[in-house]
KOLNU-664704 format. One record per atom (N, C-alpha, C, CB): residue number from 1; atom name; x, y, z. Coordinates in steps of 0.05 Angstrom, whole numbers, m for minus. Glycine has a CB too. Example, Ala and Ser with C-alpha at 12.3 -4.5 7.8 and 13.67 -1.06 7.14 Angstrom:
% residues 2
REC;num;atomo;u;v;w
REC;1;N;264;m114;156 .
REC;1;CA;246;m90;156 .
REC;1;C;264;m66;156 .
REC;1;CB;226;m89;181 .
REC;2;N;257;m45;142 .
REC;2;CA;273;m21;143 .
REC;2;C;258;1;157 .
REC;2;CB;282;m12;114 .
***
This chain:
% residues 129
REC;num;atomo;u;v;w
REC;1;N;177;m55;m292 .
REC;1;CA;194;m38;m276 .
REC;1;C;182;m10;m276 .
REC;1;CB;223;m37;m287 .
REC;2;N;178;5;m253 .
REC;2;CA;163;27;m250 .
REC;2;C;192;39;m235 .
REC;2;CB;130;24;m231 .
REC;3;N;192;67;m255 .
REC;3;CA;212;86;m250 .
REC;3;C;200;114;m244 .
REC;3;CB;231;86;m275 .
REC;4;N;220;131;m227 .
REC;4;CA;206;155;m227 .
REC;4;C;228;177;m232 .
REC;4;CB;190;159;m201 .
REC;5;N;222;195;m234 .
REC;5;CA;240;221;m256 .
REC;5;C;247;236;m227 .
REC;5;CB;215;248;m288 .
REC;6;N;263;249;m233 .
REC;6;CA;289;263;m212 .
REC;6;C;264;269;m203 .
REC;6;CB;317;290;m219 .
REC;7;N;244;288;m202 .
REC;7;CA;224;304;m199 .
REC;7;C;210;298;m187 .
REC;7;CB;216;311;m215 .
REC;8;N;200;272;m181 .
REC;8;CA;187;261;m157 .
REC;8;C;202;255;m137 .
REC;8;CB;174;238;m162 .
REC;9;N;194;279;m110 .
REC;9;CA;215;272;m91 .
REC;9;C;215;247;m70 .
REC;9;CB;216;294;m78 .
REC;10;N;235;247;m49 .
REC;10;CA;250;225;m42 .
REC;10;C;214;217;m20 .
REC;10;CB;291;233;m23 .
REC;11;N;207;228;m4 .
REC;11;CA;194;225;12 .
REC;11;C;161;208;1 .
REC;11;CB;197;253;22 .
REC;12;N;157;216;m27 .
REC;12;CA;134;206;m43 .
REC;12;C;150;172;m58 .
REC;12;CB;123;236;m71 .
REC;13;N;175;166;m62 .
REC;13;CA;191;157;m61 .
REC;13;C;186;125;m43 .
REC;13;CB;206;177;m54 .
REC;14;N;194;138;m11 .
REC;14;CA;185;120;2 .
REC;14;C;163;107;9 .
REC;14;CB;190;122;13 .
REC;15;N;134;133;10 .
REC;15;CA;110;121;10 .
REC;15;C;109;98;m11 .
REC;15;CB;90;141;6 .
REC;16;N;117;107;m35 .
REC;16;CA;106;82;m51 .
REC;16;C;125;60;m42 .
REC;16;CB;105;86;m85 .
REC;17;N;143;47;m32 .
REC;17;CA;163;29;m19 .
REC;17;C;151;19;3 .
REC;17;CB;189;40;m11 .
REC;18;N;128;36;15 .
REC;18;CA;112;35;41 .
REC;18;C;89;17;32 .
REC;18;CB;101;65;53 .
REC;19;N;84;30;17 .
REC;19;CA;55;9;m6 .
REC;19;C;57;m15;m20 .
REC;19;CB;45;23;m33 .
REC;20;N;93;m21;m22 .
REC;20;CA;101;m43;m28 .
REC;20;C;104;m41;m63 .
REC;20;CB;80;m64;m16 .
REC;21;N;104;m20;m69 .
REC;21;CA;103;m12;m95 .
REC;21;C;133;m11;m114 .
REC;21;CB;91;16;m92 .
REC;22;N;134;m32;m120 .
REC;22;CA;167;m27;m132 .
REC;22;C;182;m9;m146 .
REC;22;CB;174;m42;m148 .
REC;23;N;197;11;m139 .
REC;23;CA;199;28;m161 .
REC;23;C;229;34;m157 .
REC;23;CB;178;56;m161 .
REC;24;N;251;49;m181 .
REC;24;CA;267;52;m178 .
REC;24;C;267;89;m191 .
REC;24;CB;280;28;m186 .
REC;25;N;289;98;m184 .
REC;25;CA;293;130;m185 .
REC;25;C;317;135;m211 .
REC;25;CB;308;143;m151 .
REC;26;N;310;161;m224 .
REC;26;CA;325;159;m233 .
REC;26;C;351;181;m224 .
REC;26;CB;315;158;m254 .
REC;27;N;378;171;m220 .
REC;27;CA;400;184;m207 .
REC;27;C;418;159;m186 .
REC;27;CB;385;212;m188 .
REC;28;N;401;154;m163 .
REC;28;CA;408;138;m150 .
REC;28;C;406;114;m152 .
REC;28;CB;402;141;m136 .
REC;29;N;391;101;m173 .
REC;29;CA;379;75;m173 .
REC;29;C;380;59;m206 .
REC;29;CB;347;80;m163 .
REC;30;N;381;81;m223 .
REC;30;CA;376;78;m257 .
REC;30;C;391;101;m264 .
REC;30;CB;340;79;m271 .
REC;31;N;400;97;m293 .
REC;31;CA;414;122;m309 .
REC;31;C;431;143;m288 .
REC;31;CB;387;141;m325 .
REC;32;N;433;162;m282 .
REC;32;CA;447;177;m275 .
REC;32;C;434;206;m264 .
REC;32;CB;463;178;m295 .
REC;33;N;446;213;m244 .
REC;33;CA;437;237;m225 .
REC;33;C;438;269;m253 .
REC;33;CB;468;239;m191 .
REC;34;N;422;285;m259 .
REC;34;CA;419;306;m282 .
REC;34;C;419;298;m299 .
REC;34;CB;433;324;m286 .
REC;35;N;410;280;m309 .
REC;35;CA;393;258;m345 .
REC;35;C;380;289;m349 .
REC;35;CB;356;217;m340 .
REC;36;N;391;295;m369 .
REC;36;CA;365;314;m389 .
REC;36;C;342;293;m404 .
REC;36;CB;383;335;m421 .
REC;37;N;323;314;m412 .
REC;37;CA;289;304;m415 .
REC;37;C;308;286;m441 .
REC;37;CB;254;336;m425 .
REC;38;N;318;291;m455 .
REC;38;CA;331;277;m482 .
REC;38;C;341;252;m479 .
REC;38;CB;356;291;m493 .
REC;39;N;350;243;m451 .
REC;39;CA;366;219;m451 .
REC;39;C;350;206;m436 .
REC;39;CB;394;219;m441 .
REC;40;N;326;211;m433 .
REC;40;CA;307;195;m419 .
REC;40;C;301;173;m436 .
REC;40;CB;282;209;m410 .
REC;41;N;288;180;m452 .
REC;41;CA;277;160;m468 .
REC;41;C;288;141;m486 .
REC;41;CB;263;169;m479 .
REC;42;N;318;139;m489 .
REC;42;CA;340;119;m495 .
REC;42;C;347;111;m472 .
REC;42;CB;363;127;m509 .
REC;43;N;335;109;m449 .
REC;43;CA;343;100;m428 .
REC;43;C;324;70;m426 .
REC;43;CB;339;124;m405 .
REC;44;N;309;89;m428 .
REC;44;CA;272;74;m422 .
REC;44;C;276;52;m445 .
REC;44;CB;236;100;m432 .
REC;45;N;278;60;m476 .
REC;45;CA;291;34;m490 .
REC;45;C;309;11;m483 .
REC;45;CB;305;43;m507 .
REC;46;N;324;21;m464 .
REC;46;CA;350;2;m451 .
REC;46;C;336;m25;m434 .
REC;46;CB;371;23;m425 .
REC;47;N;314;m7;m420 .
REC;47;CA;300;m24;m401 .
REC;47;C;276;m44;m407 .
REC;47;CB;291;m7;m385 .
REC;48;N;275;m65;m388 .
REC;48;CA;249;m85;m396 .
REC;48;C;224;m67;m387 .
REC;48;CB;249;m118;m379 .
REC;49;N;220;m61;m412 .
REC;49;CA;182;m43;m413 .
REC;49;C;182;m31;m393 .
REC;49;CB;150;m63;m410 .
REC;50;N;192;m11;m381 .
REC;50;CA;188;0;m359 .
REC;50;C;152;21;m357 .
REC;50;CB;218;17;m357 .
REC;51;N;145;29;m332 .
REC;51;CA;140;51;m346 .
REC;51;C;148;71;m325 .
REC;51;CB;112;52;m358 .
REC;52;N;149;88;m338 .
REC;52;CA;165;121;m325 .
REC;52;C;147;142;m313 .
REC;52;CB;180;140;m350 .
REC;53;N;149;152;m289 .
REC;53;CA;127;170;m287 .
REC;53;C;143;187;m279 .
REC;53;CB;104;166;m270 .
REC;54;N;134;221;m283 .
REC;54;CA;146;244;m284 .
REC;54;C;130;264;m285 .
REC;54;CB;161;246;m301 .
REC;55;N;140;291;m268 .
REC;55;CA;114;306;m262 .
REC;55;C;123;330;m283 .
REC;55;CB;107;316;m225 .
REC;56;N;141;331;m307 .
REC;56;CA;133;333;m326 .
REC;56;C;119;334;m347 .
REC;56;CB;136;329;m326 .
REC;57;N;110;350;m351 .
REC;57;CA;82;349;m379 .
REC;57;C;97;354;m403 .
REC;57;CB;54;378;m377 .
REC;58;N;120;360;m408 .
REC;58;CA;128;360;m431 .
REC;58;C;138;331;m448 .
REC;58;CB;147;378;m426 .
REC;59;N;137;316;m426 .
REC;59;CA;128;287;m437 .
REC;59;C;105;276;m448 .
REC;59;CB;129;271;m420 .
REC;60;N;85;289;m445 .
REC;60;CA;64;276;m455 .
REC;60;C;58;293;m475 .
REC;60;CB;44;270;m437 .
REC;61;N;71;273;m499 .
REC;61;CA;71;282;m532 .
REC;61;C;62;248;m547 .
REC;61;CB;113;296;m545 .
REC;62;N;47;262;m560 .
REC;62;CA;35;230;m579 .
REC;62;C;59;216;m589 .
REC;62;CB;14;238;m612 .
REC;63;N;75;238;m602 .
REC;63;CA;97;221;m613 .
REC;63;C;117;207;m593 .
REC;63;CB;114;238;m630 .
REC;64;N;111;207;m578 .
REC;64;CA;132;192;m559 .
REC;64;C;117;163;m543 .
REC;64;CB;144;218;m532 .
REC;65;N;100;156;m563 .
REC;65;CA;80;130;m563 .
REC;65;C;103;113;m570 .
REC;65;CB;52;128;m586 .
REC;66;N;111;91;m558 .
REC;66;CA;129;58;m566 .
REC;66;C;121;47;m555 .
REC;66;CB;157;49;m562 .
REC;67;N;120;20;m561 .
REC;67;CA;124;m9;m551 .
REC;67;C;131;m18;m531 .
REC;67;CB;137;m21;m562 .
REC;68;N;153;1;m527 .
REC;68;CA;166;m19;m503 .
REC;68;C;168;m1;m481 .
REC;68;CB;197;m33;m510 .
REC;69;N;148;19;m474 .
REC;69;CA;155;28;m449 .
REC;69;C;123;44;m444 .
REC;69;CB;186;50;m449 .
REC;70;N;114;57;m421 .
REC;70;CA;94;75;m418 .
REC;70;C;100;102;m403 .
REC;70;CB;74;61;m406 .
REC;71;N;103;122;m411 .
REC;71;CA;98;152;m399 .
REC;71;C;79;156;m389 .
REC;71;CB;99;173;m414 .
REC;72;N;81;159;m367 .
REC;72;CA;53;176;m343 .
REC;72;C;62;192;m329 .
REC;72;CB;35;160;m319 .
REC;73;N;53;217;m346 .
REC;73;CA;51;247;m333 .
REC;73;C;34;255;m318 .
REC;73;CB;48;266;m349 .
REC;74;N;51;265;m285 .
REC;74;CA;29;272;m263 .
REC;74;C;25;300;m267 .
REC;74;CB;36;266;m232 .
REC;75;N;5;307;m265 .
REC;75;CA;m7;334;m272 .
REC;75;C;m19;333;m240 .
REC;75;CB;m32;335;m304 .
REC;76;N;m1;331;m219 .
REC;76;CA;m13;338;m187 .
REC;76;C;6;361;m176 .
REC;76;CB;m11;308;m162 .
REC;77;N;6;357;m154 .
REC;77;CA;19;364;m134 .
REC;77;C;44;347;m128 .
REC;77;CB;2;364;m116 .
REC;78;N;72;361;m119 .
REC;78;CA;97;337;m115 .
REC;78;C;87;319;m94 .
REC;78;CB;129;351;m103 .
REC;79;N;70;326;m81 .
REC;79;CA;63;312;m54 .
REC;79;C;47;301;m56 .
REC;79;CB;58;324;m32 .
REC;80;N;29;296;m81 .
REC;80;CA;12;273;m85 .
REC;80;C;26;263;m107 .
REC;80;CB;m18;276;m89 .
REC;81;N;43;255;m114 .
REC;81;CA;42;241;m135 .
REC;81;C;43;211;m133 .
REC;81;CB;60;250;m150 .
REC;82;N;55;200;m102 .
REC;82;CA;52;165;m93 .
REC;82;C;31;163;m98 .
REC;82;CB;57;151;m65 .
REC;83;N;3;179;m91 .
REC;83;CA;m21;169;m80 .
REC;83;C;m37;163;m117 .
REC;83;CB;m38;199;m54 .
REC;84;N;m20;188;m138 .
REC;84;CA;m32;188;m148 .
REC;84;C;m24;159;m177 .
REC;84;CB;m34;216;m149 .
REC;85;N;13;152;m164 .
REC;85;CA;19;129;m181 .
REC;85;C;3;113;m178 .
REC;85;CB;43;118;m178 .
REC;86;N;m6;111;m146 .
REC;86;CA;m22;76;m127 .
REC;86;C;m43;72;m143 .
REC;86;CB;m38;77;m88 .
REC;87;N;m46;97;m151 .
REC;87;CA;m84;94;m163 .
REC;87;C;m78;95;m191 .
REC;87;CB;m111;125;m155 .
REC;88;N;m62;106;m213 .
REC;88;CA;m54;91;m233 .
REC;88;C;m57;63;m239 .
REC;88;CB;m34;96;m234 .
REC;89;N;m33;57;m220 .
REC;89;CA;m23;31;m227 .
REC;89;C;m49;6;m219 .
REC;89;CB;7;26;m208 .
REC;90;N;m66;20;m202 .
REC;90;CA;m101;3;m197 .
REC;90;C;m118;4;m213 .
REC;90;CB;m120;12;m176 .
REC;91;N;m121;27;m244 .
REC;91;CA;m138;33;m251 .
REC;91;C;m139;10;m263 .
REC;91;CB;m141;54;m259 .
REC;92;N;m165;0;m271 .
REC;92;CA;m168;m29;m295 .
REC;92;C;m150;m19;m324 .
REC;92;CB;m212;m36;m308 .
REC;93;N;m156;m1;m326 .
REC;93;CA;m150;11;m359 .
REC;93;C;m126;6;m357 .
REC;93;CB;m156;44;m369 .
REC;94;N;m101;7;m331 .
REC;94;CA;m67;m1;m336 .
REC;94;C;m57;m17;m307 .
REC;94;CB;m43;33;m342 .
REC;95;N;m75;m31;m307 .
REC;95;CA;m69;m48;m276 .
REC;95;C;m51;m76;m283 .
REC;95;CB;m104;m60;m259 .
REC;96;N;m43;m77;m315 .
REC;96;CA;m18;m94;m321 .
REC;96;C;14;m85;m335 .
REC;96;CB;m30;m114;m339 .
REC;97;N;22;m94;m336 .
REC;97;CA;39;m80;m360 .
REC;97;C;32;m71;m388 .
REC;97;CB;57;m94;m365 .
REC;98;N;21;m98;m396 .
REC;98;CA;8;m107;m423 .
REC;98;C;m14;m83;m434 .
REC;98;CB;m9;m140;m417 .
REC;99;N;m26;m70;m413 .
REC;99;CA;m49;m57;m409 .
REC;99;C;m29;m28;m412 .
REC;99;CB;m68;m65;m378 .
REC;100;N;m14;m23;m401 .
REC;100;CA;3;5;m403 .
REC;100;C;24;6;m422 .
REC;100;CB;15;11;m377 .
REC;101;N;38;m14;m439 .
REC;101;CA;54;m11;m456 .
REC;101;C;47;9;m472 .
REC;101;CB;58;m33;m467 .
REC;102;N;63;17;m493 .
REC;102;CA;56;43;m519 .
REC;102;C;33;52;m511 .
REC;102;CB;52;33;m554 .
REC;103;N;32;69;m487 .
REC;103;CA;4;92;m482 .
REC;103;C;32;114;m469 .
REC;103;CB;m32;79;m450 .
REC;104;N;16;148;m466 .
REC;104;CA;29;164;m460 .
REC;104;C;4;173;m451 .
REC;104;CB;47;177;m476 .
REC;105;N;5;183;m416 .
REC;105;CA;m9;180;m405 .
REC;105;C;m14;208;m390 .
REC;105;CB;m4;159;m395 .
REC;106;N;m36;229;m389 .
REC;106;CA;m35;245;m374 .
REC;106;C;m50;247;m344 .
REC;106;CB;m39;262;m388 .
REC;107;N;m48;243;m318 .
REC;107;CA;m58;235;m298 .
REC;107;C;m57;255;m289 .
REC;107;CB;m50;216;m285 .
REC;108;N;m81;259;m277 .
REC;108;CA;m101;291;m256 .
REC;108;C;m118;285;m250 .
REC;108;CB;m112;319;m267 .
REC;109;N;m121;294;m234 .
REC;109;CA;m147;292;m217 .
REC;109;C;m175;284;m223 .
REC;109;CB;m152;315;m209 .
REC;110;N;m178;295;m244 .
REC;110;CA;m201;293;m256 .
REC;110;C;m199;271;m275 .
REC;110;CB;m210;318;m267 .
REC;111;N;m175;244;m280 .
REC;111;CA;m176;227;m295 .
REC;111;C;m155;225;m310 .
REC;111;CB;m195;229;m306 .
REC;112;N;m149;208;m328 .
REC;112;CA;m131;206;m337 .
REC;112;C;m136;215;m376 .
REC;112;CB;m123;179;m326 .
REC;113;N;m119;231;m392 .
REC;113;CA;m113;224;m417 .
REC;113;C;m100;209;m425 .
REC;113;CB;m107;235;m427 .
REC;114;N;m106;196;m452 .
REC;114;CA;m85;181;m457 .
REC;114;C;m79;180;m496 .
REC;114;CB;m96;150;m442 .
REC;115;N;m51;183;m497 .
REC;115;CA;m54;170;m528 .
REC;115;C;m33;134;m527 .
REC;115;CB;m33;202;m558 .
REC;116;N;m51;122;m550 .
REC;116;CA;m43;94;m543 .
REC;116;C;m19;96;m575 .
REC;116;CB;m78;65;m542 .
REC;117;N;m2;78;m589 .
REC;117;CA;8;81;m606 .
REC;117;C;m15;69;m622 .
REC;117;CB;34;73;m606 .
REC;118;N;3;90;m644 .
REC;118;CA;m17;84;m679 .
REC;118;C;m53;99;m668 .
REC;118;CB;m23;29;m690 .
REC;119;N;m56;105;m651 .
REC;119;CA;m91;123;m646 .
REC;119;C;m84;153;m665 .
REC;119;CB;m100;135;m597 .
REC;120;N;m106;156;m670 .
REC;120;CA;m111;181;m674 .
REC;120;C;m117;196;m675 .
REC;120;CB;m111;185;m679 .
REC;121;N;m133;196;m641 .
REC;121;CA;m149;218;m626 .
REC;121;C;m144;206;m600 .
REC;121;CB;m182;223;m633 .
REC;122;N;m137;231;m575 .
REC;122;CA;m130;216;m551 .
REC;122;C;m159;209;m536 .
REC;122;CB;m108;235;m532 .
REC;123;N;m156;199;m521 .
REC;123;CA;m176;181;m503 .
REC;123;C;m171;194;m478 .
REC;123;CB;m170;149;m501 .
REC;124;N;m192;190;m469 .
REC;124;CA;m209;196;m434 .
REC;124;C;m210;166;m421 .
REC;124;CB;m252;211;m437 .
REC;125;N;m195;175;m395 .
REC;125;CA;m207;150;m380 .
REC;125;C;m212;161;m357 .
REC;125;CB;m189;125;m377 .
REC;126;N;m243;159;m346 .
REC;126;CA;m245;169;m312 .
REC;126;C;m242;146;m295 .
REC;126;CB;m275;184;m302 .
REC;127;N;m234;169;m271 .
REC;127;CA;m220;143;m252 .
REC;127;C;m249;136;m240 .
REC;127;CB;m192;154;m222 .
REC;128;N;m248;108;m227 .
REC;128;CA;m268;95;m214 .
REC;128;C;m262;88;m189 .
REC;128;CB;m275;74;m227 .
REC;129;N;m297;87;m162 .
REC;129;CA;m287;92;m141 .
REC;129;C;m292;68;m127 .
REC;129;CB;m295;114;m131 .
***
């Protein structure tokens, strides 16, 4: 289940619905419309492995590495951030679930960071064309 945080707006929203990209929102669709950053992630527990994307950077903290879900922080523009989930969710490195579970993920332009759970130095992944 691919979710996206109040913060990705409605219009990037539908592109990815356009792409065929399943995703649900949080407010209208999951949890509740003004979820503080706190009740996110007992949310995300609730859910089957989701993973969450949010243009948020204060999410992407090592300690917030689990099992059962993945954080990917867009570090774009509000107006790229479909283009920049599509190409996430393509990269080999998290093109399954299995592949994106317990990672916290920072996504920009220039590639992605990542910490995976239990690592103890974060990782580089460049995107491929």
């Amino acid at each position: 289940m691919n979710i996206l945080d109040e913060n990705i707006p409605e219009s990037q929203r539908q592109l990815l619905r356009g792409w065929r990209v399943v995703v649900r929102q949080i407010g209208p669709e999951v949890g509740r419309q003004g979820m503080k950053d706190e009740e996110i992630i007992p949310l995300l527990h609730q859910l089957g492995r989701p993973t969450f994307f949010t243009r948020d950077l204060g999410f992407y903290d090592q300690r917030l590495c689990h099992a059962g879900y993945c954080l990917a922080c867009l570090a774009v523009g509000q107006y790229e951030a479909a283009s920049f989930i599509r190409r996430f969710l393509r990269a080999s490195a998290f093109d399954t679930k299995a592949k994106r579970m317990g990672t916290v993920v920072r996504v920009s332009h220039t590639g992605m960071r990542v910490w995976r759970l239990h690592a103890t130095r974060e990782e580089r992944v460049e995107w491929t064309t």
